[in-house]
N, C-alpha and C positions, 0 to 999 in steps of 0.2 A: 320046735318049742323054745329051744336056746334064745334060735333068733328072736323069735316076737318076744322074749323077754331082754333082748336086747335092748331093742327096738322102743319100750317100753321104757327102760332104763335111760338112754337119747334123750327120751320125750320130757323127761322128767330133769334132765339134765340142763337143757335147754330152756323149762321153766326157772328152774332155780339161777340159770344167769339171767334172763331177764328181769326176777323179783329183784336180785342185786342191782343193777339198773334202774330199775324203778325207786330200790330204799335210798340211791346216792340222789336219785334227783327231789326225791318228797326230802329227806332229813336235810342235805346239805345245800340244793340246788331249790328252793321252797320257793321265791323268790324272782326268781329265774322264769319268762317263758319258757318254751322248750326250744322253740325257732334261736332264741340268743345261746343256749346252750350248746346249740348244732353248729354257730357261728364261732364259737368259744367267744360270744362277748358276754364277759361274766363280770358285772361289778362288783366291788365291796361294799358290804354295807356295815353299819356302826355295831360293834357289839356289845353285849352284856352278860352277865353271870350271876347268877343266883346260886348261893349253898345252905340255902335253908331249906333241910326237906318238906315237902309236903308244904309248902307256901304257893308257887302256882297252882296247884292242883284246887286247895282252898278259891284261890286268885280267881279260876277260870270260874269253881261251883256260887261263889258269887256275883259274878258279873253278869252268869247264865240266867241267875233268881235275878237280878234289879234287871237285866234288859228283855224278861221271859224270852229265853234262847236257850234252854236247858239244852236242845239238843245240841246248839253249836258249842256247848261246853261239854259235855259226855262225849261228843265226836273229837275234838282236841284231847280229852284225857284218855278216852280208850283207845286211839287211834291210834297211842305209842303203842297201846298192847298188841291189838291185831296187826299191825304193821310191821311185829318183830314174831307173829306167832308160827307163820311159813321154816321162819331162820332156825328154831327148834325141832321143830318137823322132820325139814328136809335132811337136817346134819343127823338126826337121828336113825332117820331112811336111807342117806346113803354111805354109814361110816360105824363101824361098832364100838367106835373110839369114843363115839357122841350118844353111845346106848346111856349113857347116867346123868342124874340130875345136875350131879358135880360139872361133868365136862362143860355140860349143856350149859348150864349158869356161869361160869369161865368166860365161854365162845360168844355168847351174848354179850355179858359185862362187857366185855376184850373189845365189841365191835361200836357198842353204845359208845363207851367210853374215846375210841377214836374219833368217831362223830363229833361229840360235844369239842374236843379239846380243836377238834377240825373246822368246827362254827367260829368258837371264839379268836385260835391265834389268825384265822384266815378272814375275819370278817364276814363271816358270815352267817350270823347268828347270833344265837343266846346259849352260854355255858347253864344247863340247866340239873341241877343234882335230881328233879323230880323227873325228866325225860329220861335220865340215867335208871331210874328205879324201876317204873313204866316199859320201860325198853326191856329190861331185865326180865319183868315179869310175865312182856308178853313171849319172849324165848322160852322162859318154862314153859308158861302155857301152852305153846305148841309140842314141847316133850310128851306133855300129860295128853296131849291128844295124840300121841305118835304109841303111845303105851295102851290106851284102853282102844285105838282101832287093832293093834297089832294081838290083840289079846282076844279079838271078835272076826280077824281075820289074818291066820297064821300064812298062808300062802302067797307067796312072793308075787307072784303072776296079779290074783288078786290084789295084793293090796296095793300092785303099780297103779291100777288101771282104776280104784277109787280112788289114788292118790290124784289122778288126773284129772276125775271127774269134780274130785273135792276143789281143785286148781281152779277149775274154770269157774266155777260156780264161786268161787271166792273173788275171783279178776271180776266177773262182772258186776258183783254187788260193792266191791271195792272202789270201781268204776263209778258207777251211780251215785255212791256216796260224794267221793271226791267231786263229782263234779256240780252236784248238788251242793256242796256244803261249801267246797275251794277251789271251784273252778277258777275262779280269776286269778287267783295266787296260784295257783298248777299250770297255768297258759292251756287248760284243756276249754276253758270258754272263752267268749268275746264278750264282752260289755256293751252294751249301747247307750250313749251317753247324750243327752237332749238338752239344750241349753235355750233359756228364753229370757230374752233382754242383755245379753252378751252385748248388742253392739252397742251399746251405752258406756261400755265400759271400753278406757281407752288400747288399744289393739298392740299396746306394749308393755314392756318388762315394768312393773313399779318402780317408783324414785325410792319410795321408802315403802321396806316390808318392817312388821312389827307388832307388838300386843300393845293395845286399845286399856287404858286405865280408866279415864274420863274426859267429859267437857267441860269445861270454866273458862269464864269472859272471853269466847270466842277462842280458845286454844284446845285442841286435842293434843291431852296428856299421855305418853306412852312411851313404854320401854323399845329400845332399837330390839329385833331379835323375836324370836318367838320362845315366848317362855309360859309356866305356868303358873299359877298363885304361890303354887306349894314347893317349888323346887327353887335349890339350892345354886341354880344357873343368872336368878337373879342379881345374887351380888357382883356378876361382872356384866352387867346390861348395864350402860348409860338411859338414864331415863332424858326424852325430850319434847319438846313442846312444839306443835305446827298452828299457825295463827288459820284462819278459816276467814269466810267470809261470806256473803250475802247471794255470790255465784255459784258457790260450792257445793258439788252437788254430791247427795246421798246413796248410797246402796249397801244394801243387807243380802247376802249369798244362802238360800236355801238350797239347802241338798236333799233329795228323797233318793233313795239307794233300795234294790234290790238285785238280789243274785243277776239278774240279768240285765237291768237297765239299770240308770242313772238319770235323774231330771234335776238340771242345776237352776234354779232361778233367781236371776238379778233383780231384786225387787227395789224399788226406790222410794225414798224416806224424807220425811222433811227433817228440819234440824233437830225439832222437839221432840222425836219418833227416835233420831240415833242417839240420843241423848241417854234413853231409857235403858238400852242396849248394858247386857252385862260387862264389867271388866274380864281381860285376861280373855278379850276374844281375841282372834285372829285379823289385824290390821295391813291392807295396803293403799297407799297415797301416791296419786299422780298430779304432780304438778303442772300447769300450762304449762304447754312448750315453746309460749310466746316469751312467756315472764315466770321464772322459775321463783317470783315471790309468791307467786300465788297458786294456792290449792282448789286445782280444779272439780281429782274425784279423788270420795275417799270410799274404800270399800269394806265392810264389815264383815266377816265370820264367825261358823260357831267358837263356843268357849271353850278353851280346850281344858279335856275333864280327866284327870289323874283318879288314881285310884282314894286318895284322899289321906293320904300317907306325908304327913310336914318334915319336909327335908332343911335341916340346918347346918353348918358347918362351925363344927365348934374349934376355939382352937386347938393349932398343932393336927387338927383331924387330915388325915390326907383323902385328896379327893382325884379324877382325874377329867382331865380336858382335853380337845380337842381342837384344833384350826390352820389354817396358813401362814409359813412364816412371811413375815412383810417384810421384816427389819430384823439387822443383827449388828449388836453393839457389844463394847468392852463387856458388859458384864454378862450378857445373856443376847435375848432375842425379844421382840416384839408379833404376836400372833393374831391373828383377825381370826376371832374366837369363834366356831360351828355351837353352833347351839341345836340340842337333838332332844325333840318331846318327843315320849311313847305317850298311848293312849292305852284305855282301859279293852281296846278290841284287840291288843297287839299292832298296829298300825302305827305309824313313828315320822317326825317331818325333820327336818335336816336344813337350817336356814344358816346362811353364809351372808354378812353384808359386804356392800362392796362402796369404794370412796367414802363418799360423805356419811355409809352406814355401818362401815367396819365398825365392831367391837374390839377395837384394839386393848392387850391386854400384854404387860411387862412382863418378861418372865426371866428370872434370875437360875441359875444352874449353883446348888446343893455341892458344896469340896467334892464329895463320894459319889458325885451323880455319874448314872450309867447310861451309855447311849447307845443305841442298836439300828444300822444302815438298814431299810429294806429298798431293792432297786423292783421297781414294778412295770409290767409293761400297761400301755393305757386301756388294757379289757382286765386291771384289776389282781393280772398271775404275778406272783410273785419269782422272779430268776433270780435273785441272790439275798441273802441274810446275813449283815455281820456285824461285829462290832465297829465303832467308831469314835470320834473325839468330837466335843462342840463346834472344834476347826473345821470340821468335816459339812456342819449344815449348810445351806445357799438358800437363796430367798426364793420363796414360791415353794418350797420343799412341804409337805404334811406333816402335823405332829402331832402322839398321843404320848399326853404330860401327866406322870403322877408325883404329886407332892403336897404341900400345904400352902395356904393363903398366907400371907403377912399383910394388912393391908392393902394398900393397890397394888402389892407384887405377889405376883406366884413364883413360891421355890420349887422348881423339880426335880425331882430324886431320881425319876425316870423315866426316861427320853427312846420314843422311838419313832424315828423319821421313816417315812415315805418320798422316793424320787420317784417320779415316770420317765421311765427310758425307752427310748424306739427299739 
């Protein structure tokens, strides 16, 4: 009898490291296929924080009402709960130390809480106070379920063996979920993506990527960069003007998207058709490659849609930015500014220009500024962290800069570089 309660205990044990497994690649690894995980190529990606409680949560129950997707929003907000309600459970099931609500609420907080601080200083992620809460709540909640089965079934033996039965049955509708709901972002699905009138559009890199403002006397008006109406990323976008012509030919990018496919279509427009076209779409321009005076294709996309929140930078306000060093002078450095939209899905783009599209942007170093080395290998892992001096920068090096605007100069107060080292 020992044995099979052994035996049982194994089984159990063995679940509870794969769910740990599983919670590092949904929380931290979201992002991530699983194939690149397996490879350790892990990229970084740009992060954020929010410490206002209860503001995603709101975030997600209204995007869910305006885009009717209640369920894709009650599956992002309960999904911290069930996804943390196992972790409750099982520390309850296998440790008496985790019999109380107190422990239990600790051992949860303790784990959320390295998570979140694990997204943001690693890139990868959002520092979020409402997944912190969520998180929290769903480890009680598995307590309270570890307490009214143990109270319905006092025996050891038994309660291994619906703890097992409970396991699978939870894996598989957990299963179904995610891949329902995130498969593409879990690498547990494939997309199929179908494109018509692709080959109209020219089979290389844009000259110029950027946001679409308007038409007048034969000029498309537009910011370098991608940016949105409402953010605060416009005051360092140069706005510029591309002359058009009588050749130049039109396209509008529709997307129809489901869990499973993708259908992109190149539709083609005359001048009066992209004219109508809203601002603050998504712009790219290809020049002849005979004669770089002239615009051959220009390509339209959708608008890009914020939550509707006007972002200002008033003064003295500190803000922070991001981009490549190009240039390092007496006073400071010169950055080719990243510009990074989120959308209202969670979904986010990352535009870099390059030569003739850099956003170049002056950046002065603050008496007291502080600056911190990180040496990185090229899948994103960080091997060392230290302090440094401005001496220390080189060009091509990353930087995220916190400080404030002075006019065409940014002061920054806090400097932390990124190198790629073999």
């Amino acid at each position: 009898m020992e044995n099979k309660n052994n035996k049982g205990r194994y089984i159990l044990y063995t679940i509870f490291i794969i769910y740990l497994i599983v919670l590092f690649k949904i929380v931290l690894f979201k992002y991530e296929p699983l194939a690149n995980i397996i490879k350790g190529d892990i990229r970084m990606t740009f992060r954020s924080a929010n410490l206002m409680p209860f503001k995603t949560i709101l975030d997600f129950l209204n995007i869910g009402v305006k885009n009717n997707s209640l369920l894709w929003a009650f599956s992002n907000i309960f999904g911290n709960i069930c996804i943390f309600m196992p972790l409750g459970y099982l520390l309850a099931l296998f440790s008496k130390k985790f019999r109380s609500l107190k422990n239990v609420t600790i051992a949860a907080l303790a784990l959320s809480m390295f998570f979140e601080v694990s997204q943001y200083f690693g890139y990868l992620g959002s520092l979020d106070i409402d997944d912190l809460i969520l998180n929290t709540l769903g480890g009680i909640s598995g307590y309270l379920v570890y307490i009214g089965i143990k109270k319905l079934i006092s025996d050891e033996k038994k309660l291994n063996q619906v703890t097992i039965v409970l396991s699978a049955i939870s894996c598989m509708a957990a299963f179904i979920i995610a891949r329902e709901q995130f498969g593409n972002l879990l690498g547990l699905t494939i997309q199929e993506v179908t494109t018509i009138g692709q080959e109209n559009i020219p089979q290389r890199d844009p000259d110029i990527i950027g946001t679409y403002l308007n038409m007048k006397d034969e000029k498309i008006h537009m910011y370098k960069g991608i940016v949105a109406e409402n953010s605060s990323d416009i005051e360092f976008l140069e706005k510029v003007s591309v002359e058009i012509n009588d050749e130049t030919k039109f396209y509008y990018t529709e997307i129809e998207e489901s869990k499973k496919e993708s259908s992109i279509n190149y539709k083609e427009l005359s001048k009066e058709e992209f004219a109508k076209y809203e601002s603050y779409s998504i712009l790219k321009i290809w020049y002849d490659e005979d004669n770089k005076d002239v615009v051959d294709t220009i390509e339209l996309s959708k608008k890009i849609d914020t939550s509707g929140e006007v972002m200002t930078i008033e003064a003295n306000e500190k803000k922070e930015i991001h981009g490549d060093v190009e240039g390092i002078n007496n006073k400071g450095i010169v950055i080719n500014l990243i510009t990074v939209q989120e959308f209202e899905d969670g979904s986010s783009v990352a535009v870099v220009g390059k030569d003739d599209n850099a956003n170049l942007i002056n950046v002065e170093f603050s008496d007291d500024a502080k600056f911190i080395l990180n040496l990185s290998k090229p899948n994103g892992d960080i091997v060392e962290r230290k302090a440094c001096t401005k001496e220390d920068i080189e060009v091509k090096d990353t930087v995220l800069l916190k400080g404030i605007k002075k006019g065409d100069i940014f002061i920054a107060e806090d400097i932390e570089v990124t190198r790629i080292v073999e």
